[in-house]
C-alpha positions as CSV (number, residue, x, y, z in Angstrom):
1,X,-6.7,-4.3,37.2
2,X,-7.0,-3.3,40.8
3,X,-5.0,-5.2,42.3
4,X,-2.4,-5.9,39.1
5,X,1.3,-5.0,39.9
6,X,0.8,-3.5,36.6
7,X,-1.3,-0.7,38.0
8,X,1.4,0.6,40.4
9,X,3.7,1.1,37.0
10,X,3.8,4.5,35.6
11,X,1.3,5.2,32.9
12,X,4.1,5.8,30.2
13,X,5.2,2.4,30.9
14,X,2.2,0.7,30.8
15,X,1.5,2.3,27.2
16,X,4.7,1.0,26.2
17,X,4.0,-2.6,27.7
18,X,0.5,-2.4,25.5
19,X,2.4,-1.0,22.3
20,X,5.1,-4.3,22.3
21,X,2.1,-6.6,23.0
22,X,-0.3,-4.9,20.3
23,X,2.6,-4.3,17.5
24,X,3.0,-7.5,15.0
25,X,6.4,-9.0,13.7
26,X,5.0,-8.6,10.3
27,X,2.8,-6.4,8.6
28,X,-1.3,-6.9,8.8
29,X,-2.5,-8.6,5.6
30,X,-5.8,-7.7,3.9
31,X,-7.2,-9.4,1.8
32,X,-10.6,-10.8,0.4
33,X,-12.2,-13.9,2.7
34,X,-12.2,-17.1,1.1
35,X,-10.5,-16.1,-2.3
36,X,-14.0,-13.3,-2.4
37,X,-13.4,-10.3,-4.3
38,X,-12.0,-7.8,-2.8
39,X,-14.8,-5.2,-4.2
40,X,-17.4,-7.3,-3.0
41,X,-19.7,-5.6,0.2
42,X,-18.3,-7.2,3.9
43,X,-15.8,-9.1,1.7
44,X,-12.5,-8.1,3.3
45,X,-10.3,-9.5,6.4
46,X,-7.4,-9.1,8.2
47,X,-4.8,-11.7,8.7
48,X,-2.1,-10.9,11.9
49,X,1.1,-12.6,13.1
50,X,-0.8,-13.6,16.6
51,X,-3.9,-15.7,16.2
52,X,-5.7,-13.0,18.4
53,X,-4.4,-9.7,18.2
54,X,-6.9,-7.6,20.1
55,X,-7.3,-10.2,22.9
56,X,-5.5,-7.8,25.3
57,X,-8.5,-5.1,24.9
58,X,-10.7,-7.4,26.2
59,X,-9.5,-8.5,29.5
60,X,-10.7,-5.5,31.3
61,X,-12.3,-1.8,30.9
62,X,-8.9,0.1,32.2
63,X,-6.9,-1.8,29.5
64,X,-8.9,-1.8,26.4
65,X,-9.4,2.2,27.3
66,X,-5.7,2.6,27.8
67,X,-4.8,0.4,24.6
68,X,-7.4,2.5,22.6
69,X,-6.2,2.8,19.1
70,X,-2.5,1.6,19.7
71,X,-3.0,-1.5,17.2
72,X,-4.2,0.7,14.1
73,X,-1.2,3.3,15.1
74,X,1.7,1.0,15.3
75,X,1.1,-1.4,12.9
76,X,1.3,-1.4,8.7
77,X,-1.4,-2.9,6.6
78,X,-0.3,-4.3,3.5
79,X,-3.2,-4.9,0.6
80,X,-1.8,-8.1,-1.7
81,X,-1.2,-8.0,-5.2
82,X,-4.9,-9.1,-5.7
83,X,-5.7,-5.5,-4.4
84,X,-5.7,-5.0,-8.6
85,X,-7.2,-7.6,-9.9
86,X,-10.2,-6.5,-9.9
87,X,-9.7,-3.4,-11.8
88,X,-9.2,-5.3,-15.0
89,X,-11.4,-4.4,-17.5
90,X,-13.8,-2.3,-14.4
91,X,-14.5,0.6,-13.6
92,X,-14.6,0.1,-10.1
93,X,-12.5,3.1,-7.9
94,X,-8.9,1.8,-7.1
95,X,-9.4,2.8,-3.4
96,X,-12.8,0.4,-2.8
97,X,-10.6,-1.5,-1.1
98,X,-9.3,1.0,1.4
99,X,-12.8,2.3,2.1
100,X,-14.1,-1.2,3.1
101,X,-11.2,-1.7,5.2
102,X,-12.3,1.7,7.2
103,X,-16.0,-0.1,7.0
104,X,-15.0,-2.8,9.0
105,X,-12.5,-1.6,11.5
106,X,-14.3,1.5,12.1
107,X,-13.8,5.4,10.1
108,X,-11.7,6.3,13.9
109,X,-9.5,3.6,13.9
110,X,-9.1,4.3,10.2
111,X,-8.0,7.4,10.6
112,X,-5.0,6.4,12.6
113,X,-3.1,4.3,10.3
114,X,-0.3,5.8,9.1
115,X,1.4,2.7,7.5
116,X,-0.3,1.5,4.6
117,X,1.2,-0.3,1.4
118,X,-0.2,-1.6,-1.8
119,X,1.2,-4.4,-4.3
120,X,0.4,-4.2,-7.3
121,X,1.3,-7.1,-10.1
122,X,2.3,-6.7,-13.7
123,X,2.5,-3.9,-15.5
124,X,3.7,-4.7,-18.8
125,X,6.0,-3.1,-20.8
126,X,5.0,-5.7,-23.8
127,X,1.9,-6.5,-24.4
128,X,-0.6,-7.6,-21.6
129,X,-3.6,-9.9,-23.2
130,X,-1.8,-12.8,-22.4
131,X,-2.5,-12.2,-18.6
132,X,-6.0,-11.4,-17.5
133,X,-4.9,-8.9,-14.6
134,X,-2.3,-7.2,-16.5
135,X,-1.7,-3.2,-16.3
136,X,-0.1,-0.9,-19.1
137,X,2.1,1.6,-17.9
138,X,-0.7,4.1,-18.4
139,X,-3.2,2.0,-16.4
140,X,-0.8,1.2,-13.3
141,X,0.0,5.2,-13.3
142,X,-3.9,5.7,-13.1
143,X,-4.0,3.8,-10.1
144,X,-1.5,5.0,-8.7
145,X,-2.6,8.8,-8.7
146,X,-6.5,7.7,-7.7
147,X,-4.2,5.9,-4.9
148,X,-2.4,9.4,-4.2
149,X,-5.9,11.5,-3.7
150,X,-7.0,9.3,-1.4
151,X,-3.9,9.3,1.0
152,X,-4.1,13.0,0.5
153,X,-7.3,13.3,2.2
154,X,-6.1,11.3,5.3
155,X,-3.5,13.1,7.8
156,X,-1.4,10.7,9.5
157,X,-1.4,7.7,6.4
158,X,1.8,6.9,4.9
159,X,0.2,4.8,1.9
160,X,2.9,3.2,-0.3
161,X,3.1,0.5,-3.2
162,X,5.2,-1.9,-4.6
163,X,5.2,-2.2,-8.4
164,X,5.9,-5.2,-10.9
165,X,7.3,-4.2,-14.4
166,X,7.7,-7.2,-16.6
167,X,10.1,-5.7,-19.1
168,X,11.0,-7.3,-22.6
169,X,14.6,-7.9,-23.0
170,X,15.2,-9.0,-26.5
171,X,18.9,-10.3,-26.0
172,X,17.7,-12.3,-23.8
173,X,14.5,-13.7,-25.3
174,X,12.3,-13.2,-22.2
175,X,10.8,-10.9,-19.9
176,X,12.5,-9.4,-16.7
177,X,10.6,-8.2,-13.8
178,X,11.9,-5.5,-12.2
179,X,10.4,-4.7,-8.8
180,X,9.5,-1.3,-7.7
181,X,8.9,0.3,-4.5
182,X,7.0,3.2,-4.1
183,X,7.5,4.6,-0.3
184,X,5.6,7.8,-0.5
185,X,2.6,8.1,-2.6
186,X,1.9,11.5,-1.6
187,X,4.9,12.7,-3.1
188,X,4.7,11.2,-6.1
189,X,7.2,12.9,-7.7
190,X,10.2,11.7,-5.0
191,X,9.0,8.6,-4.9
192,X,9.4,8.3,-8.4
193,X,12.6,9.9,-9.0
194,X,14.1,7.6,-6.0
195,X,12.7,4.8,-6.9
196,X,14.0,5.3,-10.5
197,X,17.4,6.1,-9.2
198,X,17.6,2.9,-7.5
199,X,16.9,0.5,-10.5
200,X,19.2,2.5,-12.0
201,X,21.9,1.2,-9.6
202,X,20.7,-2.1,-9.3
203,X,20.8,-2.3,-13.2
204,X,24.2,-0.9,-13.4
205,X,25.3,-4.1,-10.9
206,X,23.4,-6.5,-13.3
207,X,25.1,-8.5,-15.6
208,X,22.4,-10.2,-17.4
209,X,19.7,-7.7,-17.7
210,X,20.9,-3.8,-17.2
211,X,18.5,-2.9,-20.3
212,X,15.3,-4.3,-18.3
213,X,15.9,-1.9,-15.5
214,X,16.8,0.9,-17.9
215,X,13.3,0.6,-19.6
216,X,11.4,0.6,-16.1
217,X,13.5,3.4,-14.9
218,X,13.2,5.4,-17.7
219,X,9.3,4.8,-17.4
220,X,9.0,6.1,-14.1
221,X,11.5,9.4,-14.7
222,X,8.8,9.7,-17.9
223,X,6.0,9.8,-15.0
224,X,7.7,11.8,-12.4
225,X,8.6,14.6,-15.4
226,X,5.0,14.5,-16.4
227,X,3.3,15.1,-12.5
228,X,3.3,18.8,-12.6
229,X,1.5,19.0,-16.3
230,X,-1.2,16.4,-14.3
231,X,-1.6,18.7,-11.1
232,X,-1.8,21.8,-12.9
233,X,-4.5,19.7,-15.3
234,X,-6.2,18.7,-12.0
235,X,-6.3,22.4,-10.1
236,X,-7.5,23.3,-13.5
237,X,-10.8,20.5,-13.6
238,X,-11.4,21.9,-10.1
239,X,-11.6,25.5,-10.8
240,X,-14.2,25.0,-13.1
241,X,-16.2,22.3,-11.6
């Protein structure tokens, strides 16, 4: 890059040339290659807005050392809704997934995410047999705490998750989803309590189907209210493992 006007730029202006070039309009999808399961060894891959993402590493040493690790930092990966499916009926650990994603991008670049977000699909507030990837409450808040530890453990991630309750509504004769976003799974308890709050407006605005975001919300106040009986349960397993 010798002889690149690009070298004569500040070093603070370069990194920000590399940021905009490495940073995608959308977040990086993972998912399982070729409809594979996603718990499956070498199964996972990443899908980007730009055909090739990393080409810019590769066009000489000085750049691909000064690009480093931007395209883990400043981008979000978001698992698909399959993430969960499957769990169904396994007892294969929620975050398989997240390990193999560290497996095949590396443990350093790994450990400089700090967007990540999970969708998970249908947790029903009826009864779930009539879907094969189907969550009860109980399940989805299960996953969602196993989801939790694992975050804990890494620094910089900021690993959230967006919920589907499918909700009964008997007035109506059919099920409502209600969609929920978690931002924060670290703090489980604000996430909840927010994310309750605001299905609480949106159900207040709703004409048709208030009493299916009054179920959901009331579901994840229920869970929020219940998360310091859990961590004291949880410091307790650990003092006497």
């Amino acid at each position: 890059m010798d002889a690149s006007p690009l070298q004569r730029l500040a070093p603070e202006l370069r990194n920000r040339i590399w940021e905009l070039a490495l940073t995608q309009a959308d977040p990086v999808k993972v998912h399982g290659k070729n409809g594979r399961n996603v718990a499956e060894p070498g199964a996972l891959a990443i899908t980007t807005t730009d055909s090739h993402p990393l080409a810019l590493r590769q066009t000489c040493r000085q750049i691909s050392s000064e690009c480093g690790r931007l395209f883990y930092i400043h981008n979000s990966f978001t698992f698909p809704a399959t993430f969960f499916d499957h769990l169904a009926g396994s007892k294969t650990p929620v975050c398989q997934p997240l390990s193999a994603l560290a497996a095949i991008i590396g443990a350093e670049n790994a450990a400089v995410i700090r967007a990540v977000k999970v969708l998970c699909r249908e947790v029903r507030m009826d009864d779930p047999v009539d879907t094969a990837y189907a969550f009860t409450p109980e399940s989805a808040l299960r996953c969602l705490w196993e989801l939790h530890d694992y975050a804990a453990g890494r620094e910089h991630w900021h690993l959230g998750a967006i919920v589907e309750f499918w909700v009964p509504v008997q007035r109506l004769r059919k099920t409502v989803k209600c969609v929920v976003e978690l931002k924060e799974l670290t703090d489980m308890k604000r996430s909840l309590t927010d994310a309750a709050t605001k299905l609480e407006m949106v159900g207040a605005g709703s004409k048709l189907q208030p009493h299916g975001f009054d179920i959901a919300a009331s579901t994840l106040r229920m869970w929020a209210s219940g998360i310091e009986d859990e961590e004291i349960e949880r410091s307790d397993d650990r003092m006497y493992d």
